[in-house]
C-alpha positions as CSV (number, residue, x, y, z in Angstrom):
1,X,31.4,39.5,73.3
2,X,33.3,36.5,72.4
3,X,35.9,37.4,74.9
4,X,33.4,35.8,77.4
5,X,32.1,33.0,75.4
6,X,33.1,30.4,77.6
7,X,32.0,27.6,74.6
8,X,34.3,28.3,72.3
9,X,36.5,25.6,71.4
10,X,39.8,24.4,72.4
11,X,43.2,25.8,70.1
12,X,45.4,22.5,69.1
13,X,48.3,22.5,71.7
14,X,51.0,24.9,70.6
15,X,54.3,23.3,69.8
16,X,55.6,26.9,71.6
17,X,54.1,28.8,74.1
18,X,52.0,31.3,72.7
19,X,53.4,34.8,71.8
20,X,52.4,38.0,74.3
21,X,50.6,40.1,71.8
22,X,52.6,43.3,70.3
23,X,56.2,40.6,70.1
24,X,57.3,39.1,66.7
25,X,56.6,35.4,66.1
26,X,59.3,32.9,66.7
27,X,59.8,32.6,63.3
28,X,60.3,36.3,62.8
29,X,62.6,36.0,65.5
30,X,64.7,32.8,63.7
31,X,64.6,34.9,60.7
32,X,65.8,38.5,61.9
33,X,68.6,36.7,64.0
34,X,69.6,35.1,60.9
35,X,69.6,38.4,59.4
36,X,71.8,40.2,62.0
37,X,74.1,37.5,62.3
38,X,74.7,37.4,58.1
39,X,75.5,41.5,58.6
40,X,77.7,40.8,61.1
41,X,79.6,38.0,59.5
42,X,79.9,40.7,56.4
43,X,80.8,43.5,58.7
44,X,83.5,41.0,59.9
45,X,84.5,40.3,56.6
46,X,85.1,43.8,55.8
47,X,86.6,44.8,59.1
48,X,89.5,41.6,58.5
49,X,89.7,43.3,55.0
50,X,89.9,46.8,56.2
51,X,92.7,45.2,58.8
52,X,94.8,43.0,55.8
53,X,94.7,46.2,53.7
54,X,96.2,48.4,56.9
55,X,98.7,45.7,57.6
56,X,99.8,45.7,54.1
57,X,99.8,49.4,53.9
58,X,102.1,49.3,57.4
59,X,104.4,46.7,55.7
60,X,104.7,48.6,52.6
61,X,105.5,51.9,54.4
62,X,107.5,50.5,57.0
63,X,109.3,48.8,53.8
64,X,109.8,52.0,52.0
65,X,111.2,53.4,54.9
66,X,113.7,50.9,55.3
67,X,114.9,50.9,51.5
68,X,115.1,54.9,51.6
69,X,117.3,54.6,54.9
70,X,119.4,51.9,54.2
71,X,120.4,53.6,50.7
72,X,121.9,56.7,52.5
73,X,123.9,55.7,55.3
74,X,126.9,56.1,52.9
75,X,125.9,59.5,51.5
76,X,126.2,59.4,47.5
77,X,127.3,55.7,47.8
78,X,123.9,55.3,47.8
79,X,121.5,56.7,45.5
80,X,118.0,57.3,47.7
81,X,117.8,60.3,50.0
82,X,117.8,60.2,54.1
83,X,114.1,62.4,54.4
84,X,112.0,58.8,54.9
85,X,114.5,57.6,57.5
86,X,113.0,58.7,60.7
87,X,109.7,57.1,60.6
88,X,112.2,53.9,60.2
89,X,111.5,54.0,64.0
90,X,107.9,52.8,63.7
91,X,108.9,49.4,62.9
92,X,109.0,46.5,65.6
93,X,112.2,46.4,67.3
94,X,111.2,42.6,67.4
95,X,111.0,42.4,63.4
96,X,114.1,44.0,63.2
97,X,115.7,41.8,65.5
98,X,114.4,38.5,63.6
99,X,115.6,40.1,60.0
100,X,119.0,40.6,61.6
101,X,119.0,37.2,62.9
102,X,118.1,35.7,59.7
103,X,120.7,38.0,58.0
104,X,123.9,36.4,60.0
105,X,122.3,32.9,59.2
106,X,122.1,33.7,55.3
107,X,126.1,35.2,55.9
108,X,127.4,32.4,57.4
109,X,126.1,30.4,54.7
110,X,127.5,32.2,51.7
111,X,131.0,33.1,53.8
112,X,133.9,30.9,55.7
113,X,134.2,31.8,58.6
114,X,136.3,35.1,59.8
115,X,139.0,34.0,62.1
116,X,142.5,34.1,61.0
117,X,141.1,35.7,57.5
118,X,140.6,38.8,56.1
119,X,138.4,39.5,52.9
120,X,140.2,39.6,49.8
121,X,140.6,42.5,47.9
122,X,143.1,45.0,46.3
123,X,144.1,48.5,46.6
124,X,142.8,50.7,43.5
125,X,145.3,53.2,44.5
126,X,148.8,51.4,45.0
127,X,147.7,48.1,44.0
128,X,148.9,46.5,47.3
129,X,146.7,42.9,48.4
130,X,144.9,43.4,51.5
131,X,146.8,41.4,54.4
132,X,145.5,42.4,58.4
133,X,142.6,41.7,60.1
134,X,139.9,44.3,59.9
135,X,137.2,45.0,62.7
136,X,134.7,47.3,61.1
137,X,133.1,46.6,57.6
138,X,135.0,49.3,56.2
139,X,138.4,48.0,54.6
140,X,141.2,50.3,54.4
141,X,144.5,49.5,52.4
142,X,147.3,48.1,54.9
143,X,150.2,50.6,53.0
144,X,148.8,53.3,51.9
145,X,145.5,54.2,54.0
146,X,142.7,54.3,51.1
147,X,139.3,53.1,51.7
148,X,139.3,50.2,49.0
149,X,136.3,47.7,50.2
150,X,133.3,47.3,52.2
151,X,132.3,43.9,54.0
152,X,129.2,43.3,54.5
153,X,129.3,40.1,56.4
154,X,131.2,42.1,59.0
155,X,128.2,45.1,58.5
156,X,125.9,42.4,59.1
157,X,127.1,41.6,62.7
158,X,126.0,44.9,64.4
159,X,122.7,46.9,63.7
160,X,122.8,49.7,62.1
161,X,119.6,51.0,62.9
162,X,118.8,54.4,63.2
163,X,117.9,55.2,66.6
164,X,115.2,57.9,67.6
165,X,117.7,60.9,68.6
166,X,118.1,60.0,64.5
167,X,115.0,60.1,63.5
168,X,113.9,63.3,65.5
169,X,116.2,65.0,63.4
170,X,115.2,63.8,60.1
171,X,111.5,64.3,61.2
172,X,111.9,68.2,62.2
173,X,114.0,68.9,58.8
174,X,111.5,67.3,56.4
175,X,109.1,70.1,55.9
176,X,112.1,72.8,55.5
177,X,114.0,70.2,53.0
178,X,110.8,70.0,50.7
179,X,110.5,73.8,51.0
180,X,113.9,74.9,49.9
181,X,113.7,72.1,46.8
182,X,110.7,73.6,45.4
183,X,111.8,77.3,45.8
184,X,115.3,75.9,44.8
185,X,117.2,77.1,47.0
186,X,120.0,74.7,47.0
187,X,122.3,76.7,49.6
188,X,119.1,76.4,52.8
189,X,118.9,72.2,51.2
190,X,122.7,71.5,52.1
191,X,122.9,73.6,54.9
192,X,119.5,71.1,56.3
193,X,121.5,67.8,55.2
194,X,124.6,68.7,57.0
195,X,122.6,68.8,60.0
196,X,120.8,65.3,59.0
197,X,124.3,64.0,58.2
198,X,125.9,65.1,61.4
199,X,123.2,63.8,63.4
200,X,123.6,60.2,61.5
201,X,127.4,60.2,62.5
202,X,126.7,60.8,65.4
203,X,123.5,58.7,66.4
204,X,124.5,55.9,63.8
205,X,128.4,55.2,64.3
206,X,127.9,51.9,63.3
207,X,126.8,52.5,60.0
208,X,129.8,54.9,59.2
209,X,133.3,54.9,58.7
210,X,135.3,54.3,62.3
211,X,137.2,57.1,60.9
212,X,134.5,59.7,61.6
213,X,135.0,58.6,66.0
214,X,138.2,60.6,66.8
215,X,139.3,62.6,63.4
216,X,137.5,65.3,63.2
217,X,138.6,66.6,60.2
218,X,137.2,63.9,58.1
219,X,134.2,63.8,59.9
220,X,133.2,67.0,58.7
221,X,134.6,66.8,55.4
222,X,132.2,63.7,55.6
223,X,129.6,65.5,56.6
224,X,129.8,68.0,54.0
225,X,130.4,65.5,50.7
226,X,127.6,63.9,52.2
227,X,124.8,66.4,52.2
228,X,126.3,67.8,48.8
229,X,125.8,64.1,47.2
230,X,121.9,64.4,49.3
231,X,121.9,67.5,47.2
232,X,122.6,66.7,43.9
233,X,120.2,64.0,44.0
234,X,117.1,66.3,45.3
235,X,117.8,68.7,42.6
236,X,118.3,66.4,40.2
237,X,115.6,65.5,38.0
238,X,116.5,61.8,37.2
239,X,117.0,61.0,40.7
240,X,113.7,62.3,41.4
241,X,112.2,60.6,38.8
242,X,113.7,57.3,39.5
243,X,112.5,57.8,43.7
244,X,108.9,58.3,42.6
245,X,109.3,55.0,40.4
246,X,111.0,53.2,43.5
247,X,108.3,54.1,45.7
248,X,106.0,52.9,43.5
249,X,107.8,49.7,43.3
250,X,107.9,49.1,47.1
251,X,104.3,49.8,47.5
252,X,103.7,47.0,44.7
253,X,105.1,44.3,46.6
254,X,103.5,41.6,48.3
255,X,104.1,40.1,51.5
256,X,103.8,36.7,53.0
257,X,104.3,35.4,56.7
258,X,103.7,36.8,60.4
259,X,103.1,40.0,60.6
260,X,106.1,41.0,62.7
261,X,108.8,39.7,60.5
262,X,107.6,39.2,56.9
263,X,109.1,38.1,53.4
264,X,108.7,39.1,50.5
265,X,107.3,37.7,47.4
266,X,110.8,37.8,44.7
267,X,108.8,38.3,41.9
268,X,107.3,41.4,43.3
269,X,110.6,42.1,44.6
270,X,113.1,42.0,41.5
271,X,111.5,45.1,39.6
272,X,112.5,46.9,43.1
273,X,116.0,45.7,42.4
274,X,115.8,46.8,38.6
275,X,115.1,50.5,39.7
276,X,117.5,50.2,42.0
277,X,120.4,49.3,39.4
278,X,119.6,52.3,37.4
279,X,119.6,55.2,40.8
280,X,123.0,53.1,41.0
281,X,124.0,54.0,38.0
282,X,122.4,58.1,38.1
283,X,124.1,58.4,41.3
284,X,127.4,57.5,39.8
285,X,126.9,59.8,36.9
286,X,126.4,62.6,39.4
287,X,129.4,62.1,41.4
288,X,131.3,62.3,38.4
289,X,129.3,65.4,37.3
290,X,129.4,67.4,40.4
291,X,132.3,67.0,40.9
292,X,132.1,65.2,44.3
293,X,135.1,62.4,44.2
294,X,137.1,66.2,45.1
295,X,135.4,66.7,47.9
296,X,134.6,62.8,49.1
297,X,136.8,62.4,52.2
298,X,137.2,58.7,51.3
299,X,137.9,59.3,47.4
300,X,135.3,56.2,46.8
301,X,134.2,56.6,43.5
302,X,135.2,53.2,42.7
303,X,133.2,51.3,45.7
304,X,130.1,53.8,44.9
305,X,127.8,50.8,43.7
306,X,129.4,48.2,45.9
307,X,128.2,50.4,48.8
308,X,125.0,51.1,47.5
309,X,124.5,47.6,47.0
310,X,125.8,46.7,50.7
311,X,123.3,48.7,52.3
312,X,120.3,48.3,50.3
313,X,121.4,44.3,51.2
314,X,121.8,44.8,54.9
315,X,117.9,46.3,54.9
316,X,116.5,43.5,52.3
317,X,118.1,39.9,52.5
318,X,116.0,39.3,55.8
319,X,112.6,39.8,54.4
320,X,113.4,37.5,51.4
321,X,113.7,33.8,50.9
322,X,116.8,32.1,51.3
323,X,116.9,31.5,47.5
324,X,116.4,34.2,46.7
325,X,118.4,36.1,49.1
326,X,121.0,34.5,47.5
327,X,120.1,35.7,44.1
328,X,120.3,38.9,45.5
329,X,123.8,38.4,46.7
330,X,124.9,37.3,43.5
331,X,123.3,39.9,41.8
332,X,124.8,42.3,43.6
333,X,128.6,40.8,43.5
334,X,128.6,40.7,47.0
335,X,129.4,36.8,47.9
336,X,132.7,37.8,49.9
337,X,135.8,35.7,49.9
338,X,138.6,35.6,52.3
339,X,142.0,34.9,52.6
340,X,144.2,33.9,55.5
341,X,145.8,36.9,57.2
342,X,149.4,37.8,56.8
343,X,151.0,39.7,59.0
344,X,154.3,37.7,59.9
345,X,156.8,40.1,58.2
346,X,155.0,42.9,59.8
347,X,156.7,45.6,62.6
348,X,154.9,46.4,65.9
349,X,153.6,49.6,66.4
350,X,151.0,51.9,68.7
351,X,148.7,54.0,67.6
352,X,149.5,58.0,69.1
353,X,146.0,58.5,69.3
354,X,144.2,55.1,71.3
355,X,147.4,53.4,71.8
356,X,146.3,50.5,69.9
357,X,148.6,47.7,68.2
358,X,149.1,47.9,64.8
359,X,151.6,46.3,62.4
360,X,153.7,48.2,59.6
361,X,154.1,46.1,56.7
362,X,157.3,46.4,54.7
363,X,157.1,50.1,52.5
364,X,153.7,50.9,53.8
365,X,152.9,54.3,54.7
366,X,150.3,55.0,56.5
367,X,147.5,52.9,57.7
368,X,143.9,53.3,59.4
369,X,143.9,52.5,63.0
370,X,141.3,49.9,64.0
371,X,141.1,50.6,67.2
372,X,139.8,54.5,66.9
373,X,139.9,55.1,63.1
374,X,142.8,57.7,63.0
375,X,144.8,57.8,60.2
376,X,148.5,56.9,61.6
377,X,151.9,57.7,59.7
378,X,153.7,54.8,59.3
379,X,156.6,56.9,57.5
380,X,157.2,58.4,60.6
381,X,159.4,56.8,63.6
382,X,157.9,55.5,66.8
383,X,158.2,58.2,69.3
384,X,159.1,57.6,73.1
385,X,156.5,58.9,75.8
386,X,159.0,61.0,78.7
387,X,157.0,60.3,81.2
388,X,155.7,56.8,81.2
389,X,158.3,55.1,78.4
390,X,156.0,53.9,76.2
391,X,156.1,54.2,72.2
392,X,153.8,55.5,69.8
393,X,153.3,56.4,66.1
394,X,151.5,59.9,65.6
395,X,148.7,60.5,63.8
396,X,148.9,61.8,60.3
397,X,149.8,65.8,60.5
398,X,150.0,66.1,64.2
399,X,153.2,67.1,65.7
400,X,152.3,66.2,68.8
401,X,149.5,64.6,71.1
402,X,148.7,63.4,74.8
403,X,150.4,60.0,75.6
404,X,146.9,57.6,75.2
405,X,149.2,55.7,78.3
406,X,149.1,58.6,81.0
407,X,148.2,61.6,79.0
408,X,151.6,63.0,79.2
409,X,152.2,65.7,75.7
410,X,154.6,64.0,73.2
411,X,155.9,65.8,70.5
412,X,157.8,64.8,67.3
413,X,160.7,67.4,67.6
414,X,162.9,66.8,65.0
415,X,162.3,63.2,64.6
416,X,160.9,62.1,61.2
């Protein structure tokens, strides 16, 4: 009945409006919100975790990618296998653009600059200093035609990316190649590399010898020395040994900076560089051991850890400090210096095969076009085109070819 008691008294006025019955209090209200917004704040904690650990986990594959693909762009001159490449393609074009940026910076820095020099070195084969101007990274001996340097402030101004024609190919192999290394079947493993290796020529010209463009022959003898060095590494079990131990070493550095072009931490970085030093020195053990400076188109052996070094460079110095990028470059023995170039006592001559100038040094032999990487023999006489006049110099063992000027056949006949 006291629903209908009309003299019951008055409630205090509410400093709220009463609540409709069935509805928590206000203070239940306070208290739950508080509640929900504490387990979302947690939530959001863990999701920014979950999201730091995935972009770390990005950066460290995308970073063991890189390392495995810029150690095999010379084939044996570097001591990591090609299978991680294609996934290479993953990473921003935008980071790669900023690393190469950054990588010209740090060269002009530790280099004069190029014009009128040429970077000084000796042949190991005849001994001869070199003297003209080189356009690719690769430095070939101005009297005799041996491959006796690389350059990697020249390698640093293109990119030598692997593109995704690359990278398809790498990708569709990978199963087969870890197939035939467990079965050991060594004959399926080369014959999957050569087509790996012949795709990187092809997709990758940059990153190669200009002497694989137009010469044939050396581009599959290339080809070939190539998958055979990717061969004696995957069978080999030091090599393998020393890739699990580098992959474990990428995955334990740390990163700093943006996400799209990051650096990493050197001391987190250096026991990278220590396993890398010892796959240096495996890899040159096996080409001594297998017998590959035979069948090594270049006959290298000598520039086997310089190269090695110059590529693992190219992929590294613009995700590290400058301080230490320069550490690196020291370590490494790759601070270039250059000398002014010296070509005044030299002859003019064409190349038979692009038509290119070139210049024969007195008692050089042959030399390594620049223009389309032929190997041209200097021994030889310069040969007159019939139908156009122009002169040439052939190739190395040809006896005759198309006139590069009108396309007209020249042949040596006779004339030595």
């Amino acid at each position: 009945m006291g629903l209908f008691n009309r003299n019951r008294p008055e409630p205090a006025e509410p400093s709220e409006p009463p609540e409709p019955p069935g509805r928590p209090s206000t203070a239940d209200r306070m208290a739950l919100a508080q509640q929900k917004m504490a387990q979302a704040m947690e939530r959001r904690g863990q999701v920014e975790a979950m999201q730091s650990q995935a972009m770390l986990a990005m950066q460290q594959a995308a970073a063991f990618q890189q390392v495995m693909a810029v150690q095999q762009a010379a084939a044996g001159k570097q001591d990591a296998a090609a299978q991680d490449a294609g996934a290479v393609q993953q990473t921003s074009s935008a980071g790669a653009s900023g690393r190469m940026t950054w990588v010209r910076q740090v060269m002009a820095i530790l280099a004069p600059p190029e014009i009128g020099f040429v970077k000084r070195c000796s042949c190991v084969v005849c001994g001869a200093s070199k003297k003209l101007p080189t356009v690719t990274a690769y430095v070939y001996c101005d009297y005799c035609a041996s491959l006796i340097d690389y350059d990697l402030r020249r390698a640093c101004e293109g990119d030598t990316s692997p593109g995704p024609a690359y990278a398809a190919t790498v990708n569709s192999t990978q199963a087969a190649s870890r197939a035939a290394v467990a079965a050991g079947d060594r004959d399926a493993y080369v014959e999957l590399q050569r087509k790996v290796y012949e795709a990187y020529v092809t997709y990758v010209p940059m990153a190669v010898s200009h002497r694989a463009k137009h010469d044939s022959a050396y581009r599959s003898d290339y080809v070939d020395f190539m998958a055979a060095f990717a061969a004696a590494r995957a069978f080999d079990p030091t090599a393998q040994a020393l890739e699990a131990e580098m992959k474990q070493r990428v995955m334990s550095l740390r990163y700093g900076g943006p996400m799209m072009s990051p650096t990493v931490a050197p001391d987190s970085f250096w026991p990278l560089v220590d396993t890398l030093e010892k796959q240096h020195e495996n890899g040159a053990a096996l080409y001594r051991s297998a017998g590959l400076g035979d069948i090594d188109p270049d006959h290298a052996g000598h520039l086997t850890g310089k190269l090695a070094w110059s590529q693992f460079c190219q992929g590294w110095l613009g995700m590290l400090p400058a301080d230490a990028a320069e550490q690196l470059l020291d370590r490494a023995g790759l601070k270039n210096q250059y000398v002014p170039i010296d070509a005044h006592d030299g002859e003019d001559r064409h190349c038979g095969g692009c038509g290119a100038e070139l210049s024969k040094l007195p008692g050089a032999l042959a030399v390594i076009c620049e223009g389309c990487g032929r190997k041209v023999d200097l021994g030889s006489a310069e040969i007159p085109c019939a139908s156009c006049g122009a002169t040439m110099t052939l190739p190395a063992g040809a006896d005759d070819v198309a006139c590069p000027f009108c396309q007209s056949r020249v042949e040596r006949v006779g004339i030595r």
